[in-house]
Every structure is written in structure tokens, then in C-alpha cells.
Z-matrix of the N, CA and C atoms (Angstrom, degrees):
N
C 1 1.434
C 2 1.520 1 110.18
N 3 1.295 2 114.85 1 139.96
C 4 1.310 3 116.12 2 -172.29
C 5 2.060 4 103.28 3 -110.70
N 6 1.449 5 108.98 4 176.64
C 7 1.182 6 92.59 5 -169.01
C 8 1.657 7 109.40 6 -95.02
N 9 1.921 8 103.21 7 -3.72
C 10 1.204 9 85.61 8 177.46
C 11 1.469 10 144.47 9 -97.80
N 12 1.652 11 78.70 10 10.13
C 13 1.932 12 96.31 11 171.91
C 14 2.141 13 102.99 12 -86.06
N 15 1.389 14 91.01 13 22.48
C 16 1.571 15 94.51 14 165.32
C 17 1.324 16 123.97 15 -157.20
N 18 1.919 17 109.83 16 115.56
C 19 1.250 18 78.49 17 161.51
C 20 1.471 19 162.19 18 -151.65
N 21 1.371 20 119.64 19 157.31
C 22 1.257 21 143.98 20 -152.10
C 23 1.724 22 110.89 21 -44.01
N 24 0.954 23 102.05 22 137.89
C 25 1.679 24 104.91 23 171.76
C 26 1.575 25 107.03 24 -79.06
N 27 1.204 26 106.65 25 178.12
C 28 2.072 27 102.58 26 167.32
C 29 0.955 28 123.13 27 -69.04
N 30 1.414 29 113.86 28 -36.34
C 31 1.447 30 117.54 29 169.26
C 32 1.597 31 132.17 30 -62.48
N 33 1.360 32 95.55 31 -40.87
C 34 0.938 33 134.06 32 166.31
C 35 1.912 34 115.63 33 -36.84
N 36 1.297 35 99.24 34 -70.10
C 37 1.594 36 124.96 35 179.04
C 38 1.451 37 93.15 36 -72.93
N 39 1.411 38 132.25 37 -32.05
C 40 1.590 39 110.19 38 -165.06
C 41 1.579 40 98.56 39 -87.50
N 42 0.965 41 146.87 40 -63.76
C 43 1.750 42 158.78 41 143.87
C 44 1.561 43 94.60 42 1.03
N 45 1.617 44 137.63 43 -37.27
C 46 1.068 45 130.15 44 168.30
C 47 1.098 46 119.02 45 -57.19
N 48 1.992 47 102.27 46 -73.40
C 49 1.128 48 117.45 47 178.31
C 50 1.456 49 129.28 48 -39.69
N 51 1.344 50 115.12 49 -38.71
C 52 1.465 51 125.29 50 172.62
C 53 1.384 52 108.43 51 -88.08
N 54 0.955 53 138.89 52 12.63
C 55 1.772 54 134.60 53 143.79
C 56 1.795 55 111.04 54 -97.62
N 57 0.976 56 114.66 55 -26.97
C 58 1.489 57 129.67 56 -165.07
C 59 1.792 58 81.55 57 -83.59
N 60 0.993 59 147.88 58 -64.39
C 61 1.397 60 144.48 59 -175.38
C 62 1.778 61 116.32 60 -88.00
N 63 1.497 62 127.26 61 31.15
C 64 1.192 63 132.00 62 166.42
C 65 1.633 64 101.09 63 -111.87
N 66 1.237 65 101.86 64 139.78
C 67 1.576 66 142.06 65 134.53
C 68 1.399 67 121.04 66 1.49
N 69 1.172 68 93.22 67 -64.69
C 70 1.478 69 112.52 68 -173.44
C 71 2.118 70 122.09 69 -154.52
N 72 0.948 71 121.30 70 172.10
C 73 1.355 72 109.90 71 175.18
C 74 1.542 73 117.31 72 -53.81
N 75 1.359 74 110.39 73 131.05
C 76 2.062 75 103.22 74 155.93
C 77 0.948 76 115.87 75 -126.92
N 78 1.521 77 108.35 76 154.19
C 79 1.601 78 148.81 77 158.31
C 80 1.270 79 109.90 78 -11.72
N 81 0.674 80 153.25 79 149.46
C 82 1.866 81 144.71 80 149.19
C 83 1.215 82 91.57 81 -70.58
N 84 1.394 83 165.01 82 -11.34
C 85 0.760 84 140.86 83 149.94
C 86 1.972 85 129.52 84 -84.82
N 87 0.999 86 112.63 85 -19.16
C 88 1.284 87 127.24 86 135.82
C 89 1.455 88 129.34 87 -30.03
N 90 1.797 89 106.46 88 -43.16
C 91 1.697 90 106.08 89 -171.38
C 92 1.706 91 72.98 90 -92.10
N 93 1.385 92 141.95 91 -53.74
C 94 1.251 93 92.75 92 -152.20
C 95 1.473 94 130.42 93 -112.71
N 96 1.570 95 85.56 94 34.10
C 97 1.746 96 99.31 95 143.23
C 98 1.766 97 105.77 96 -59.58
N 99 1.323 98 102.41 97 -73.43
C 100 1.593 99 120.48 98 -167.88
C 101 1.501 100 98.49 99 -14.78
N 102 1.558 101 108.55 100 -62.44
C 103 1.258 102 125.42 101 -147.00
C 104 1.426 103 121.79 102 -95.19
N 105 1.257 104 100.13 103 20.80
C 106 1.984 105 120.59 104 -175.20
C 107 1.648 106 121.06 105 -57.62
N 108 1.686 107 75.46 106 -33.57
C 109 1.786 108 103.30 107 -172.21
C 110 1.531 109 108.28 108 -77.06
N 111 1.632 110 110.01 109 -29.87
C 112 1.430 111 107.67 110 -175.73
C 113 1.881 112 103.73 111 -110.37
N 114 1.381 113 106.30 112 34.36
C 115 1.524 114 92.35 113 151.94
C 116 1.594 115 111.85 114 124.64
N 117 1.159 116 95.44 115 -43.48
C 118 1.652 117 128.87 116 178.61
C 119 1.734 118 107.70 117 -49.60
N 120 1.296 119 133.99 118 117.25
C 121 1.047 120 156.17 119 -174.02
C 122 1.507 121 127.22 120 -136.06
N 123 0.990 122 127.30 121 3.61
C 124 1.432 123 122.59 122 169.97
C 125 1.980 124 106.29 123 -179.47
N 126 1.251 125 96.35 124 159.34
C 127 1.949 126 92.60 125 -157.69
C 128 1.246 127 109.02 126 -66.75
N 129 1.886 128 133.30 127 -16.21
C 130 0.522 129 124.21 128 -161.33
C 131 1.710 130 133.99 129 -47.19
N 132 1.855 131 74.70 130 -42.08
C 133 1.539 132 130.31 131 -170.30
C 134 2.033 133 88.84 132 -58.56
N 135 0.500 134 133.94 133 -44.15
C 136 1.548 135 149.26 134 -166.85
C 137 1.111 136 109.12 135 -79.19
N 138 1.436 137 113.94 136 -46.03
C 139 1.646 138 118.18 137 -174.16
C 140 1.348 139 109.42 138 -70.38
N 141 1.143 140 115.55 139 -57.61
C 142 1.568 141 149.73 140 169.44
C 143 2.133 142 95.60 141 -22.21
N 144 1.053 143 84.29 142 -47.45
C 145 2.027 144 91.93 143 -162.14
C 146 1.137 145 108.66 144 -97.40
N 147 1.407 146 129.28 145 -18.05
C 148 1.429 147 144.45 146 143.20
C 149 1.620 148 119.10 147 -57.78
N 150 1.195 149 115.17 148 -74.87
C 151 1.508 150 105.23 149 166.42
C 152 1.723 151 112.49 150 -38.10
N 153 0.946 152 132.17 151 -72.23
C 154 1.764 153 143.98 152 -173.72
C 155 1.929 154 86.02 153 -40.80
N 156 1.266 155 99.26 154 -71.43
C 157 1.721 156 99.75 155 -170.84
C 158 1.609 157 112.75 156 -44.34
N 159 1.021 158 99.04 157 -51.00
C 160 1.935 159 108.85 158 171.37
C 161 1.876 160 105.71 159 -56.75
N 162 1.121 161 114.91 160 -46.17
C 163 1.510 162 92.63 161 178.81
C 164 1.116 163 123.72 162 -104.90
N 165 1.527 164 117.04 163 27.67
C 166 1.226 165 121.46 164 146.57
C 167 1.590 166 124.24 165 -80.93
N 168 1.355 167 106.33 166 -26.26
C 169 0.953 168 133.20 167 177.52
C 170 2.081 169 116.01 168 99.51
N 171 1.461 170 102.21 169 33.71
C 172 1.415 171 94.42 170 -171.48
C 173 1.579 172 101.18 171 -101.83
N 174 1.354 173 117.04 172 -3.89
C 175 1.624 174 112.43 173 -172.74
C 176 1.981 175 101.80 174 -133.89
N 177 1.106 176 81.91 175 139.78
C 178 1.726 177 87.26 176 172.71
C 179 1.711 178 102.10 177 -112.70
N 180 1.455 179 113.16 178 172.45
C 181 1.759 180 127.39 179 -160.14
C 182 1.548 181 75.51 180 -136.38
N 183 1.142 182 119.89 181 115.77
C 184 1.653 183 117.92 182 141.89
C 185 1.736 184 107.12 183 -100.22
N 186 1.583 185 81.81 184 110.92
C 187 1.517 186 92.70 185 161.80
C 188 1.346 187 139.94 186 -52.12
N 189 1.455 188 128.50 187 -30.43
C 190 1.303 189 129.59 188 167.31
C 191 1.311 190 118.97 189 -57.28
N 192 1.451 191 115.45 190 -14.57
C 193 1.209 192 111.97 191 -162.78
C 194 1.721 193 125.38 192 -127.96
N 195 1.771 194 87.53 193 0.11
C 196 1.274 195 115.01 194 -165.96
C 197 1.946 196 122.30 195 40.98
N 198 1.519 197 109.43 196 37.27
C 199 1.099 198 90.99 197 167.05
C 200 1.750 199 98.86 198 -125.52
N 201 1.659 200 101.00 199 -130.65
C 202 1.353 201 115.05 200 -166.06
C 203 1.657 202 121.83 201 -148.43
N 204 1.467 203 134.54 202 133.65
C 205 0.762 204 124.66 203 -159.19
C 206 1.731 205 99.33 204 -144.67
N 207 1.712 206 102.55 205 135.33
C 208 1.377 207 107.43 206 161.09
C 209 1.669 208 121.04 207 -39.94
N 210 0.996 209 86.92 208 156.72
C 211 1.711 210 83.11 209 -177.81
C 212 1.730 211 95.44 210 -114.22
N 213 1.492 212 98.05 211 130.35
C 214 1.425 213 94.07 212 -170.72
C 215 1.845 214 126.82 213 -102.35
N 216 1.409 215 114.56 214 11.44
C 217 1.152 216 109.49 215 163.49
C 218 1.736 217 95.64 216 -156.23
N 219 1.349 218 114.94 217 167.29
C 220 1.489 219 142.40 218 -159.72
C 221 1.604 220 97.94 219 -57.94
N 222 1.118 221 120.78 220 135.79
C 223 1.579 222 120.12 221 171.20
C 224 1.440 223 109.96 222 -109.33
N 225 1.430 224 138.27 223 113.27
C 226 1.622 225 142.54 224 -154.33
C 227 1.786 226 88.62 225 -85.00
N 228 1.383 227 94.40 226 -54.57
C 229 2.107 228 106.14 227 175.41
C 230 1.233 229 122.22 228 -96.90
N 231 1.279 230 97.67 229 134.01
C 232 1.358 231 99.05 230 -175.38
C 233 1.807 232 114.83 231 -96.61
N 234 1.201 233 93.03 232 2.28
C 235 1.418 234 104.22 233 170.51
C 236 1.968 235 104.94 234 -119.04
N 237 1.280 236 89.24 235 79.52
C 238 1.890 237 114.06 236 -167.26
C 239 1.658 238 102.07 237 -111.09
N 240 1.123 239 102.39 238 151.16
C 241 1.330 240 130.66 239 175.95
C 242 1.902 241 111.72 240 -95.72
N 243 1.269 242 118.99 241 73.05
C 244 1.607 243 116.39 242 172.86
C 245 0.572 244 114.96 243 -96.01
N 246 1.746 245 118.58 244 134.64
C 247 1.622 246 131.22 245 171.99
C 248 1.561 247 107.36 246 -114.38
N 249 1.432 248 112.36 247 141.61
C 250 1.441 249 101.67 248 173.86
C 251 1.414 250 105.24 249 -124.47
N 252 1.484 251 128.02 250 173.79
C 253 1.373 252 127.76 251 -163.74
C 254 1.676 253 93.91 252 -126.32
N 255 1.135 254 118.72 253 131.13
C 256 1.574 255 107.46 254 178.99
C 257 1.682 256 87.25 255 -136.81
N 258 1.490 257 89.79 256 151.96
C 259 1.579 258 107.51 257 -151.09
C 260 1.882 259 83.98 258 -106.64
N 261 0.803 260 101.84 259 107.64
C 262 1.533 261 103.09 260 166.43
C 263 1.227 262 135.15 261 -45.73
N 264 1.381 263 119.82 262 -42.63
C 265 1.590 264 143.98 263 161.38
C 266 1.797 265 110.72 264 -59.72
N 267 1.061 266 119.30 265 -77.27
C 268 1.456 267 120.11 266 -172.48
C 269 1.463 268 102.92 267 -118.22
N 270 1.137 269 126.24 268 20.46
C 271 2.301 270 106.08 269 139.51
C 272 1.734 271 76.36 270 101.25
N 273 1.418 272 151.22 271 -60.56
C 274 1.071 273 135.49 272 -112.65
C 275 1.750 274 91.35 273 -79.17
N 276 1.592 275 99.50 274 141.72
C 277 1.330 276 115.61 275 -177.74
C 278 1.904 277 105.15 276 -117.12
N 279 1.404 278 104.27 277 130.58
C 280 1.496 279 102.18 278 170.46
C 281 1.624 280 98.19 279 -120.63
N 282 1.343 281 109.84 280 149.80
C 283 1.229 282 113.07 281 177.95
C 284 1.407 283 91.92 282 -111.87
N 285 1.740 284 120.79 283 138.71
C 286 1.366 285 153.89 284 171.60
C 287 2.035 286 114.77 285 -95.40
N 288 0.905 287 106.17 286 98.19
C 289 1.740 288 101.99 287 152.89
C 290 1.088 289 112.57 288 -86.30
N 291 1.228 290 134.87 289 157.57
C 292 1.446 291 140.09 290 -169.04
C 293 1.551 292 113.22 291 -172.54
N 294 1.498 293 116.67 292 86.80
C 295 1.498 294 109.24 293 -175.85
C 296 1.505 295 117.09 294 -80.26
N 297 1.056 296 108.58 295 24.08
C 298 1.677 297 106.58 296 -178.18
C 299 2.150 298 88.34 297 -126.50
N 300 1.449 299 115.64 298 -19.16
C 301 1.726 300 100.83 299 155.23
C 302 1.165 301 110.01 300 -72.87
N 303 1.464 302 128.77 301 -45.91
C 304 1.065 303 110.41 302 169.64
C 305 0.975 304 161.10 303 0.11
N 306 1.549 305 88.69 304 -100.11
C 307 1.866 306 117.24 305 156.48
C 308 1.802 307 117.02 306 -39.66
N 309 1.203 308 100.17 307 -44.99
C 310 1.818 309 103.83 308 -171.16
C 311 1.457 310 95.80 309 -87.11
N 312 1.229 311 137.03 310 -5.66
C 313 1.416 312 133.19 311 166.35
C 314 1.975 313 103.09 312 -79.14
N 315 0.708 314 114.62 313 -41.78
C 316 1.502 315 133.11 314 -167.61
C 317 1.712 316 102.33 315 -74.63
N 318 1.730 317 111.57 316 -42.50
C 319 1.222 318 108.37 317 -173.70
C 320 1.663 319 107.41 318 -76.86
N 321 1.351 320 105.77 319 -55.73
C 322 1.878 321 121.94 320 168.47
C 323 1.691 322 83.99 321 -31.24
N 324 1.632 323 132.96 322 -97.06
C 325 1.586 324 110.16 323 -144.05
C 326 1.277 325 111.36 324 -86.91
N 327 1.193 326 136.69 325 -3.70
C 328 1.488 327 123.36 326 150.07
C 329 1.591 328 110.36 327 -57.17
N 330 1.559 329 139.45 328 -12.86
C 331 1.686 330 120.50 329 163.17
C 332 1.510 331 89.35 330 -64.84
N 333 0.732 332 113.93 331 -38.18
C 334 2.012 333 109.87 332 -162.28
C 335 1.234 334 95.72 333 -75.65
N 336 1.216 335 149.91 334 -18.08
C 337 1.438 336 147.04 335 175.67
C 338 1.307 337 102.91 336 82.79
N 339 1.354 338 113.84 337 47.70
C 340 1.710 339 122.55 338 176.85
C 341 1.834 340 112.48 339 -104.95
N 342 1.078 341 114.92 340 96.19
C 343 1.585 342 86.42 341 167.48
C 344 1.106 343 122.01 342 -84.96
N 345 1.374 344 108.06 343 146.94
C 346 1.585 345 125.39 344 -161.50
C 347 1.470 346 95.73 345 -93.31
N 348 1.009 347 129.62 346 156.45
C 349 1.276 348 139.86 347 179.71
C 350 1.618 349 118.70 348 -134.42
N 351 1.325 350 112.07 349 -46.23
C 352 1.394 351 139.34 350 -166.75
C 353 1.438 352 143.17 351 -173.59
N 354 1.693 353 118.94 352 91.67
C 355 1.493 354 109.27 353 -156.23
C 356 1.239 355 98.75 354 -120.44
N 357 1.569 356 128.68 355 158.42
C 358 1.394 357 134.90 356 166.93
C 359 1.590 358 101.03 357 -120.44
N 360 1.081 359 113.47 358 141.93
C 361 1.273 360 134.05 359 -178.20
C 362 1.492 361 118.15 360 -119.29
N 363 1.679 362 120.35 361 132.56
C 364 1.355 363 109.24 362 -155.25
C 365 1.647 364 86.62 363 -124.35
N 366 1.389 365 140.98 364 121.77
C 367 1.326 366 130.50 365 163.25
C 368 1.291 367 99.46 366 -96.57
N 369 1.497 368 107.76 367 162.81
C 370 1.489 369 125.99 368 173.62
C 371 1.295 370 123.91 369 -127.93
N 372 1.478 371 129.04 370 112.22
C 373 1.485 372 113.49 371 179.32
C 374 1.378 373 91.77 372 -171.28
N 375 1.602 374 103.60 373 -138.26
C 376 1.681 375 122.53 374 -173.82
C 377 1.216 376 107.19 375 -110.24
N 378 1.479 377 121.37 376 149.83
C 379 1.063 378 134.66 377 -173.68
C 380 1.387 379 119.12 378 -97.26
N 381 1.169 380 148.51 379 145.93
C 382 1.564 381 126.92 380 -160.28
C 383 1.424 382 115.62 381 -57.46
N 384 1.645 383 110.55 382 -23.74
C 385 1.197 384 89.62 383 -163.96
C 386 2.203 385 109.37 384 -98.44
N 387 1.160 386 91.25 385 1.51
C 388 1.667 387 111.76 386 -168.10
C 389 2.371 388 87.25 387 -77.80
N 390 1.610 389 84.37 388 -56.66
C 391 1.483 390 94.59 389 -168.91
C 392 1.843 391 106.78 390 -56.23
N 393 0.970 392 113.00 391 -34.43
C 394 1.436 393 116.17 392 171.73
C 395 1.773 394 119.34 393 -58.45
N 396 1.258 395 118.55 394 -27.88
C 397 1.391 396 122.25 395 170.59
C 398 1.187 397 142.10 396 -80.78
């Protein structure tokens, strides 16, 4: 999904912009440190543009870590299977699509008579370049 089949409030676009140009995942409270200068005064303001950004599908929440992360390529479904890789050593997060996790995620809880709808997947380890040292 791109941002211009949406559109974005200021807040909205700035909460992007300042995940779209970080390092690594942040806090919601993190962006609105960042964003003190452009207006932003209390988390609400943050949450508010995070939720909207999340169901557009331009920001992901990794739970392990309680923050937030750009989403870095187009999602066709919105009922998708994302995995992300977080590097234990230095923060760096890659996000993984994978239509063959998918599918075998979907087949595993449909025996259980679960329909799957939507899962995020959080791995934990080294990152190639951490594991190389």
C-alpha cells in the first residue's frame, strides 16, 4: 500500500515520516519526543496516527518490543501473514512476506478448525551482519 491511495492527515504523514527515516523501531513515545518541535504534545496525538497508519496498512506494532515500524513494502492482502526478524545485537528489523509461511500457517490452524485471518510473526536472533562478528 502506498500512501497515496490515502489521505493522510499532518500528523498522520509526520508519525510516518519519522518512522520511515529511523534506524530502528520506536516507542510511541519516542515519535513524540521526535515530534515536539512539530506540534505534538501528548501521546494521544501519536496513538491516534498510529492506529489510522496501522490500518491502512503503512505501519506495523511489534509486540516484543512494544514499538512501531514502517512497513516496508506494499501489502496486496490485508489479511497477510508478516514476519519480522529483529536482530538482537543492533535493533535492525527486516520485515519477511512469505506466501508459502503463509499457506502452512493457514493449513496447521485450519486442522484445529481455526480460521486464520491475520498473523505477525516476531523472530529473534542475529542479523547477518551482527552474526558475522
Amino acid at each position: 500500500m502506498t500512501t497515496e491511495s490515502h489521505d493522510l492527515t499532518k500528523n498522520q504523514a509526520l508519525v510516518l515520516d519519522t518512522l520511515s527515516g529511523a534506524e530502528e523501531p520506536l516507542s510511541a513515545y519516542t515519535i513524540l519526543d521526535r515530534l515536539r518541535d512539530d506540534g505534538f504534545r501528548a501521546p494521544l496525538q501519536v496513538y491516534r496516527a498510529l492506529d489510522k497508519l496501522r490500518e491502512f496498512g503503512l505501519v506495523h506494532r511489534l509486540e516484543s518490543l512494544n514499538a512501531f515500524v514502517a512497513c516496508s513494502h506494499p501489502h496486496e492482502d490485508e489479511d497477510s501473514t508478516i514476519a519480522f526478524a529483529i536482530c538482537d545485537t543492533c535493533g535492525h528489523v527486516s520485515e519477511i512476506a512469505d506466501d508459502e509461511i503463509e499457506e502452512r500457517l493457514r493449513l496447521v490452524s485450519g486442522r484445529k478448525g481455526f480460521q486464520l485471518q491475520k498473523s505477525t510473526i516476531e523472530l529473534r536472533g542475529l542479523c547477518g551482519d551482527c552474526a558475522a562478528t
